[in-house]
Structure formats: C-alpha cells, structure tokens
C-alpha positions in Angstrom: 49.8 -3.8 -54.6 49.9 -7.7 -54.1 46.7 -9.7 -55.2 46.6 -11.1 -51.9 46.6 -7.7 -50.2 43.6 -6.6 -52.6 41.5 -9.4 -51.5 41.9 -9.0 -47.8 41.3 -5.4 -47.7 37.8 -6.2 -50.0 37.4 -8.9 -47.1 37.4 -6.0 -44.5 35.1 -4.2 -46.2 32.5 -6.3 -46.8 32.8 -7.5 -43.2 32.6 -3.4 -42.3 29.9 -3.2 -44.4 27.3 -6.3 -43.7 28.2 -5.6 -40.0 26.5 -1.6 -40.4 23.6 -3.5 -42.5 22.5 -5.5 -39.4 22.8 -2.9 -37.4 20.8 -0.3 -39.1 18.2 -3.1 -39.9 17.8 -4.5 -36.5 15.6 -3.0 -33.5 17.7 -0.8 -31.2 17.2 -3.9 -28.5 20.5 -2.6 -27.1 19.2 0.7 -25.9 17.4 0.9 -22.4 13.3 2.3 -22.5 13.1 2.2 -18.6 15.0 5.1 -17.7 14.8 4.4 -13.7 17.6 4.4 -11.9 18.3 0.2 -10.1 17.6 0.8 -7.1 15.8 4.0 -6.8 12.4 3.4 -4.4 11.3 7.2 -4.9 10.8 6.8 -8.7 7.4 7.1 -9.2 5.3 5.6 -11.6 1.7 4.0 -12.3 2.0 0.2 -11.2 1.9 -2.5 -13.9 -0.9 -4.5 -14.2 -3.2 -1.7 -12.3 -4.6 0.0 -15.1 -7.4 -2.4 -14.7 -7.5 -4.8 -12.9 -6.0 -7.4 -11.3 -2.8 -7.1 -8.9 0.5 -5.9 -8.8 3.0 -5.7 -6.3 4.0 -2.2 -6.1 7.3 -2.8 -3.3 9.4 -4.3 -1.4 9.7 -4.6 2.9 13.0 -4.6 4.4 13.5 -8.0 4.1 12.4 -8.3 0.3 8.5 -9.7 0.7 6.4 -8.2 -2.0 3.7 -5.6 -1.2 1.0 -6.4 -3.2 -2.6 -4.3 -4.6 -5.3 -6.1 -5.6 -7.4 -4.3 -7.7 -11.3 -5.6 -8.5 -13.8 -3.1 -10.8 -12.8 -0.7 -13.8 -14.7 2.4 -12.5 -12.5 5.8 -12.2 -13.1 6.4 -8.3 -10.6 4.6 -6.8 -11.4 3.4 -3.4 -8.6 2.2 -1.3 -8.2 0.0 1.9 -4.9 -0.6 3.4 -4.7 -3.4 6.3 -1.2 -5.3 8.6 0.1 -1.6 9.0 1.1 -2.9 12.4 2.0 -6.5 10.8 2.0 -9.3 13.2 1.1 -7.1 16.1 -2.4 -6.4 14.7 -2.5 -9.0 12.7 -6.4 -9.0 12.0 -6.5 -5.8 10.7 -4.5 -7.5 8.0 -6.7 -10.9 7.7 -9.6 -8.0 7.7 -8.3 -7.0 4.4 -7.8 -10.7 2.9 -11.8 -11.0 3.8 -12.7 -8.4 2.1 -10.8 -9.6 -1.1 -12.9 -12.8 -0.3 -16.0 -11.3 -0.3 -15.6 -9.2 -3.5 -14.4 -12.1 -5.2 -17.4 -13.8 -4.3 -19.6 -11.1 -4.8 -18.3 -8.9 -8.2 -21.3 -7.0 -8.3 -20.6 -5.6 -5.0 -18.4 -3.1 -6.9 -20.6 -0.3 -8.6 -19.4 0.6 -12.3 -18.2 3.6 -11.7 -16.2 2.2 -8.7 -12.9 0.5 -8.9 -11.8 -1.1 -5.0 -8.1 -1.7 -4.3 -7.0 -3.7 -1.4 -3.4 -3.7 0.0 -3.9 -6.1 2.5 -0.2 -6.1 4.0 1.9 -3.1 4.3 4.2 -4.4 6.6 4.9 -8.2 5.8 8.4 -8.8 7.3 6.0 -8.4 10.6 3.2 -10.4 9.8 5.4 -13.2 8.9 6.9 -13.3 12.2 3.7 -14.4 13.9 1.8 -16.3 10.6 4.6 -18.0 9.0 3.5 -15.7 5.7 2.9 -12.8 4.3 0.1 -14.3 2.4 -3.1 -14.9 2.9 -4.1 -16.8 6.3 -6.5 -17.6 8.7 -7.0 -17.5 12.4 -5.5 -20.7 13.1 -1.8 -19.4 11.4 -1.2 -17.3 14.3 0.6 -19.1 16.9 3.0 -16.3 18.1 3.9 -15.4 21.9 2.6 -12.2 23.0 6.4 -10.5 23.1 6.7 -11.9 19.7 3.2 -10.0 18.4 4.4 -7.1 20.1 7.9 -6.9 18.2 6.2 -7.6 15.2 4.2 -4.3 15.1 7.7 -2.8 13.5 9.1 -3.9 10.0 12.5 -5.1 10.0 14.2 -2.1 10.6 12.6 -1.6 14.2 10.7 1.5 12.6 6.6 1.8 13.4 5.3 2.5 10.0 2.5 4.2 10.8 5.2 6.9 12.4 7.0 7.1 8.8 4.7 9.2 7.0 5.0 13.1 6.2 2.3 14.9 8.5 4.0 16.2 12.1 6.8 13.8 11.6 9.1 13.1 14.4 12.3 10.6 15.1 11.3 9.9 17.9 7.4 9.0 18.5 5.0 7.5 20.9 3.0 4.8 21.1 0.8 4.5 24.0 3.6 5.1 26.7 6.9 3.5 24.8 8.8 5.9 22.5 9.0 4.2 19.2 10.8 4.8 15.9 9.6 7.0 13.2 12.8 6.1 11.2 15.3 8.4 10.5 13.7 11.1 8.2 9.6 10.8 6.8 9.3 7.7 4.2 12.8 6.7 5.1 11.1 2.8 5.3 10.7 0.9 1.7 6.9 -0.1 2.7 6.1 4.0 3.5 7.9 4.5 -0.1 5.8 1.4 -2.1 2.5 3.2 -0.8 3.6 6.7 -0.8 4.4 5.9 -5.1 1.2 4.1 -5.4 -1.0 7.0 -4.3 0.9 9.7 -6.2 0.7 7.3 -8.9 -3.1 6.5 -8.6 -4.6 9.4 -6.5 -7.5 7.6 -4.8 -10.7 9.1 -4.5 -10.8 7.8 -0.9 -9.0 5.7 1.5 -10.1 3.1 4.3 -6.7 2.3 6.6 -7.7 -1.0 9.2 -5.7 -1.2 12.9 -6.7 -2.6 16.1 -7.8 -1.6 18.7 -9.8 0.4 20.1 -13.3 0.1 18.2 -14.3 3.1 16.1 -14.2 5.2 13.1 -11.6 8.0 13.2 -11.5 10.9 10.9 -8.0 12.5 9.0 -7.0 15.8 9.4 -3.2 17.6 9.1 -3.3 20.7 10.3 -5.8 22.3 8.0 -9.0 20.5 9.8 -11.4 17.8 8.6 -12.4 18.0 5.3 -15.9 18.1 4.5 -16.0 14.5 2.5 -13.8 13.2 5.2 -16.7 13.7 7.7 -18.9 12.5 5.6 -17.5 9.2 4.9 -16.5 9.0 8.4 -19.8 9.0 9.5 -21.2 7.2 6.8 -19.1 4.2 8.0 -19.7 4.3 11.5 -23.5 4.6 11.4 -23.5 1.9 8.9 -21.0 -0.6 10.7 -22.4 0.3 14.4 -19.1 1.9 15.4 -18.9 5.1 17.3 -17.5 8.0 15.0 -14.4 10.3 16.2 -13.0 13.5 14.9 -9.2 12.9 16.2 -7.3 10.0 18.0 -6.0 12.0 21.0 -5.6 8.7 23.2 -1.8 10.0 23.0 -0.1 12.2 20.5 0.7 10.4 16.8 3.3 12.0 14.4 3.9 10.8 11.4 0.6 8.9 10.8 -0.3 7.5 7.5 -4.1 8.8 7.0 -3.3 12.2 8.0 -0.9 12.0 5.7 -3.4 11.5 3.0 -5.4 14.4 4.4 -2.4 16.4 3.8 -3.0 15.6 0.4 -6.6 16.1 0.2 -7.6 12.6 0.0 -10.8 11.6 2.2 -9.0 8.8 4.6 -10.7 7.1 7.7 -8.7 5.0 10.0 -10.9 1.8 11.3 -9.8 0.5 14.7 -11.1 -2.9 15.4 -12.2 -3.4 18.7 -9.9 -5.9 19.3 -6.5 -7.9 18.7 -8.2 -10.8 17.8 -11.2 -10.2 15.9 -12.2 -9.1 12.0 -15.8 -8.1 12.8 -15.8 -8.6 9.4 -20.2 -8.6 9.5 -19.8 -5.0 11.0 -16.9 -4.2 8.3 -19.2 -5.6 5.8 -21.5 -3.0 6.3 -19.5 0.3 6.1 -17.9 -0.7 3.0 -20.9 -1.6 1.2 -22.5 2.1 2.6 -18.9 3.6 1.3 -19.1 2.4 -2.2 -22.6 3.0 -2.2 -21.8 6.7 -2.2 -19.1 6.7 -4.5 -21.7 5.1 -6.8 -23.5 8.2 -6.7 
C-alpha cells in the first residue's frame, strides 16, 4: 500500500472519529422536547407563565389576535371571569373585565391568599377590534362603531356566535333572540372555544364568572343534570351583593351550545352576568359581587 494511501485513510478516521466525539459530548439540542403536533389547537396543556402569576396568552382568534389570561394571587382556588364573548357587539362586557384587572392591580390585597383570580378579558377579539380599533385594553371613548357594525361584530371572523360553540345541547344552527345564528360546524369547531376549552381542562377552575350584555341579572348554569348546589350559591351570593335580580335559567329564547352550561357540564360553579345594558360597566355594582365571591372562596 502507497504511503500516500496510508495517510488519507488515517485522515478519515480521525475525521470519523472526532466527528462521533462531539457528538456524544454535546447536548442532544437536535432532538425535539415539545412533542405537539404544529398546528394542533386540541393539544392540551397547562399555559406558560400561569403557574403563578402573571399572563399568558393561551390562543389564537380566527384572524391571529392573541387570547390572553391574566392571572393576579397564588392561592389554589382558581376563580375565573371571562368578558367580549360577544366582541364588539357587547363590547362592555369586555371593558368590564379590563376594570376589574384595574382594580386588582390597584388593590392586590383584594385577592385572599388562598385565592388566585384569572381574568380573560377578550374571548373574541377579531370582533372587538372591529368596533375599538384593538383588542387591547380601551375605554369608552374607543368605540366609534355603527350600530350594523356592533351587531356583526358579536361573531368572530368566521361568522360563528361563540357562545353557540360550546358542548352542552349543541346545534348548527342556533338562535339568538329571533335571527338563527351559527354554532359553527361541529362543538369547539372555532379557535377562541378551543384556547378556553384547553385552558379549563388545563387549570380546572374552582368557579367561573362569564360577563354579557344585556339584560341585567345574575343567571345560574345548569346542562341537563340541574343546578348544582354551589352554583346557586354563588349565584345568589352575587346578585344580593351587586343588587341584581338572581335567575335559575335564561329562557328569554332557547340557547344551545352555551359556554357556562358547558362548564356545568363539567361540574364547575359558573354564573353568567348580564349587564343591564350595551353601554354600561356598572362596574360599582360589579365591584360588589366579586368582592362577596372571593370572600367565600376565602373561606
């Protein structure tokens, strides 16, 4: 065998070898620790940045706006309030929401120890952007919309009323008031139902506040199985604390596919509060029956 030969086959080896050395030294950066799936919205897991505090932005609308938690306490029982179902169309149930974050911001100590309070203060931002210019925080003033505007904006981007999405008596087709609406084409077929529907399996609430406009009252949750026990009592609780009259069902007209009976489905104490109003927060009555509400999760 040529010299020459010898030298380039000790050349290859050395090069075979160093190249195993690095590799066997070197973290495994190469190999994936997220084993989800790009792209799949039914993966569910506990959001980051909510094992404490803080927020997080736990999906996406239609139209890629981020759906974001805002978390504020430590305490195990998770409370949760959910506002801008409707987007645009009720848009003070959102800016209801955005003054509670206010006021616990202001006022930490609102929040018992035990307690920890999350506030999603938009579920539906593709429509609250159509009549504030953001799905961010705002005021009053931000809303400049035409009434057929507000109207369309009560659906997210795919034309589908969210608060018809959800998995308790769903239908394609639903009502609302006397218009037949969209419930999408099968339950949590919308990305804003998914981002929440992931969010509670990932957290499991203790209890859950849900703002819309309007009527002007306290409603209880129930799917099938009657009210719960702890249901009624936090639905009372917050009516005789905020002044609003209490109900046991909406039965204005029939509602499939409604989000808080969906959490009754799952045995999670949910109210629905229905501002009086399009316009208004009430936020001093509001005040009220959230303060009574944590006060008995204190306990």
């Amino acid at each position: 065998m040529k010299k020459t030969t010898i030298i380039l086959i000790v050349i290859i080896l050395i090069s075979i070898g160093a190249y195993f050395l690095m590799r066997w030294s070197s973290p495994a950066t190469d190999v994936p620790t997220d084993t989800t799936v790009p792209g799949d919205t039914n993966a569910t897991s506990t959001p980051t940045g909510m094992e404490n505090k803080g927020e997080s932005v736990i999906g996406k609308s239609v139209e890629g706006r981020d759906i974001t938690a805002y978390r504020f306490g430590t305490g195990e029982k998770e409370v949760l309030f959910v506002g801008g179902v409707h987007g645009g169309y009720s848009w003070n149930a959102a800016l209801v929401a955005y003054e509670l974050m206010d006021y616990l911001t202001a006022n930490p100590s609102a929040v018992p120890q035990n307690v920890a309070v999350t506030v999603i203060p938009v579920l539906n931002p593709d429509g609250l952007y159509k009549v504030a210019g953001t799905a961010g925080h705002f005021t009053k003033a931000d809303v400049t919309a035409s009434e057929d505007t507000k109207v369309s904006a009560r659906f997210n981007a795919n034309s589908v009323d969210l608060n018809r999405n959800f998995d308790c008596d769903w239908q394609a087709k639903a009502t609302w008031q006397s218009t037949t609406v969209s419930g999408g084409s099968k339950a949590f077929s919308e990305p804003e139902t998914i981002a929440l529907r992931n969010y509670v399996e990932a957290r499991k609430p203790t209890a859950v506040v849900v703002w819309y406009s309007a009527v002007g009252g306290v409603f209880s949750s129930s799917c099938g199985d009657g009210i719960s026990p702890e249901t009624t009592t936090i639905t009372n609780l917050y009516a005789k604390a905020s002044g609003y009259p209490s109900y046991k069902t909406f039965d204005y007209y029939q509602v499939t596919g409604d989000m808080v009976n969906w959490f009754a489905k799952n045995n999670i104490p949910a109210i629905s509060v229905l501002l009086t109003n399009h316009e208004d927060t009430e936020w001093a009555k509001n005040q009220k029956g959230i303060d009574a509400l944590l006060e008995h999760y204190a306990q």
